[in-house]
C-alpha positions in Angstrom: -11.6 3.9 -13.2 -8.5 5.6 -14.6 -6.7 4.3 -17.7 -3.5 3.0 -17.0 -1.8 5.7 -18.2 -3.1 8.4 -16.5 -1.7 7.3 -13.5 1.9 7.4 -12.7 1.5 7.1 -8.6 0.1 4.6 -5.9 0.5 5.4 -2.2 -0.7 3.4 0.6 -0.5 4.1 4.1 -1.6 2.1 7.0 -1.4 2.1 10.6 -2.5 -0.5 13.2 -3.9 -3.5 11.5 -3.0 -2.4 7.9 -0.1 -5.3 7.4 -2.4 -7.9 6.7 -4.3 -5.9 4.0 -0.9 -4.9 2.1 0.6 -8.8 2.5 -3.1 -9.9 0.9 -2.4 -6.8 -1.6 0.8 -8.1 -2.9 0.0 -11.6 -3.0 -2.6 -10.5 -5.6 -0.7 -8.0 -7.4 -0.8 -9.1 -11.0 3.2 -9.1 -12.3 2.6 -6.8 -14.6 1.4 -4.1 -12.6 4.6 -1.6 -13.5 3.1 1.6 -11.4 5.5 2.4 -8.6 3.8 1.5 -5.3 5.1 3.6 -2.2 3.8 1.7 1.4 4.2 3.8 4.2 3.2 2.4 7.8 4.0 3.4 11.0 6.4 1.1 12.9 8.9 0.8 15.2 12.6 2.9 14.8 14.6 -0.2 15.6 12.6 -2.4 12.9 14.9 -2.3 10.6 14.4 -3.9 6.5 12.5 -7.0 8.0 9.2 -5.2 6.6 10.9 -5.5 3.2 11.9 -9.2 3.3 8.2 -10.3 4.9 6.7 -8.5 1.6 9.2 -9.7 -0.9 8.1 -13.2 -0.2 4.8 -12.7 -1.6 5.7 -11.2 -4.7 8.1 -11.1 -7.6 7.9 -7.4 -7.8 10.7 -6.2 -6.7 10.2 -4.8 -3.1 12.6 -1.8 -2.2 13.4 -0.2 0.9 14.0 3.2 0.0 16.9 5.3 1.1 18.0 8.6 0.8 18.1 9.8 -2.9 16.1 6.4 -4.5 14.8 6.9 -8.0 11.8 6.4 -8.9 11.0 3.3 -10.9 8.2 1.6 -12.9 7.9 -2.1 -11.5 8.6 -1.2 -8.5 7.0 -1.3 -4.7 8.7 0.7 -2.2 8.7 1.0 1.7 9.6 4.0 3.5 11.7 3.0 6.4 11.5 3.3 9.9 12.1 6.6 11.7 11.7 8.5 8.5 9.5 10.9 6.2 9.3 10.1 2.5 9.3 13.2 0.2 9.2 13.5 -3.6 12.0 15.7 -4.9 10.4 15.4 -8.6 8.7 12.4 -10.5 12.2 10.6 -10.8 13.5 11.0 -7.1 12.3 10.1 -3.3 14.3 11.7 -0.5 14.4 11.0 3.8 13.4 13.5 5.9 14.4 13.2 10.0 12.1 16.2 10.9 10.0 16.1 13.6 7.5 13.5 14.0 3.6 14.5 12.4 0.6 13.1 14.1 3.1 10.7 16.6 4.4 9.2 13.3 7.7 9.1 11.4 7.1 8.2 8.7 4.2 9.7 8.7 1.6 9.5 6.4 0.0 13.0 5.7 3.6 14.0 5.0 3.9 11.4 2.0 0.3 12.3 0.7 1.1 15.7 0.6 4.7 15.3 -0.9 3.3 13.1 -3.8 0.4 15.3 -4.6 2.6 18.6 -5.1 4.3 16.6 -7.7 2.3 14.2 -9.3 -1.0 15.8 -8.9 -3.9 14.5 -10.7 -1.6 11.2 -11.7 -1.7 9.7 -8.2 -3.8 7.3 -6.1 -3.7 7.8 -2.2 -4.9 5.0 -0.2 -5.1 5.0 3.4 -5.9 1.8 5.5 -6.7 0.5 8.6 -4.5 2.5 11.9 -5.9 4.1 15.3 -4.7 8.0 14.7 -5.4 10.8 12.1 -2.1 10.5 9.9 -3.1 10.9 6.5 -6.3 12.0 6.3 -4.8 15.8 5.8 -2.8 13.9 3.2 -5.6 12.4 1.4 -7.3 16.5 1.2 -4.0 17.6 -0.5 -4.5 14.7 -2.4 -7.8 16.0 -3.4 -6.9 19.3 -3.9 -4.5 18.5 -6.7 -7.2 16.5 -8.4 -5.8 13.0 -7.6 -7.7 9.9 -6.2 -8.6 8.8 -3.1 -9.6 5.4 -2.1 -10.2 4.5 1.6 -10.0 0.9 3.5 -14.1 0.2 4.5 -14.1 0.6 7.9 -16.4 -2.8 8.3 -13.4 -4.4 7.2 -10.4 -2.7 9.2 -8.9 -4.3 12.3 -8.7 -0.6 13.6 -11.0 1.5 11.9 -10.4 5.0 13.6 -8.3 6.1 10.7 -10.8 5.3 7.4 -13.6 6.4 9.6 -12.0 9.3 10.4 -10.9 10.1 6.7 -14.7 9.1 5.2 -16.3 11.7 7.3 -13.3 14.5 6.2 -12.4 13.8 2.7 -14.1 13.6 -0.6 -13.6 10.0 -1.4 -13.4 8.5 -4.9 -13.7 4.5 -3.9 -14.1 2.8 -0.6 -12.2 -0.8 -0.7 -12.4 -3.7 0.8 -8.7 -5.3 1.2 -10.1 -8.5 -0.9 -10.8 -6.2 -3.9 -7.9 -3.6 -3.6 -5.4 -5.8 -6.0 -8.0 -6.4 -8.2 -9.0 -2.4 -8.7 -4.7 -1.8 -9.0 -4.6 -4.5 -11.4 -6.9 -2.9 -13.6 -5.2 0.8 -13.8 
């Protein structure tokens, strides 16, 4: 497992089924944990922040929305909102994107994998959960390619388990997770 310092990065995406996984996630997130932790999970355009208050209720990390220009912070876990891409500008600052949507999806995963790797490169974790299409198994490859880590929900244990299927048979893995023990192995970085 990496040292804490070598990674500067966490990015979990999720799809059908994956809301359960991140709420029991963040419930077990030690408060210490000071790695920024970017969610991005397919939902609804009209949802508006109410992702953002359900999480914030399970942890005293702050929980942070993200909006057009948001700096990157230590200490912080941040959601990408509805009816947008995340991008990484540099280490220090997230931008929205209203492109067209990738794999059905905005925000879409592989978009968010693949912004994060170009900048943090080797210093990143990718995660991708539980969802019924292919977003963010290109993502998870880029991921790769710039030498950072990959860890994929077991399938066993997803409600919908097209997308870590799909990502185990594509991608070269470093850890498969099982939602009890993904706090734990973030706790530990």
């Amino acid at each position: 497992m990496k040292s804490h310092t070598d990674i500067e990065l966490i990015v979990i995406g999720g799809s059908a089924g994956s809301l359960q996984v991140i709420i029991e996630m963040i419930k077990n997130l030690e408060e210490t944990v000071d790695i920024p932790i970017v969610v991005v999970v397919h939902r609804k355009a009209q949802s508006g922040n109410i992702l953002q208050t359900l999480l914030q209720q399970f942890t005293k990390i702050p929980v942070i929305e993200v909006e057009d220009k948001t700096e990157v912070r230590d200490h912080a876990i941040y959601i990408v909102p509805a009816d947008y891409h995340l991008l990484f500008e540099n280490k220090k600052n997230m931008s929205l994107d209203s492109s067209e949507k990738m794999n059905y999806s905005r925000p879409s995963i592989d978009v968010t994998f693949r912004s994060a790797a170009e900048v943090y490169r080797e210093k990143m974790i990718g995660i991708l959960l539980s969802g019924a299409n292919a977003d963010g198994v290109e993502g998870l490859g880029y991921i790769k390619k710039y030498n950072g880590y990959v860890w994929i929900q077991d399938p066993e244990t997803a409600e919908v388990d097209y997308m870590p299927k799909h990502a185990i048979e594509e991608i070269d893995y470093d850890l498969i997770v099982r939602p009890a023990h993904l706090a734990g192995y973030i706790n530990q970085l």
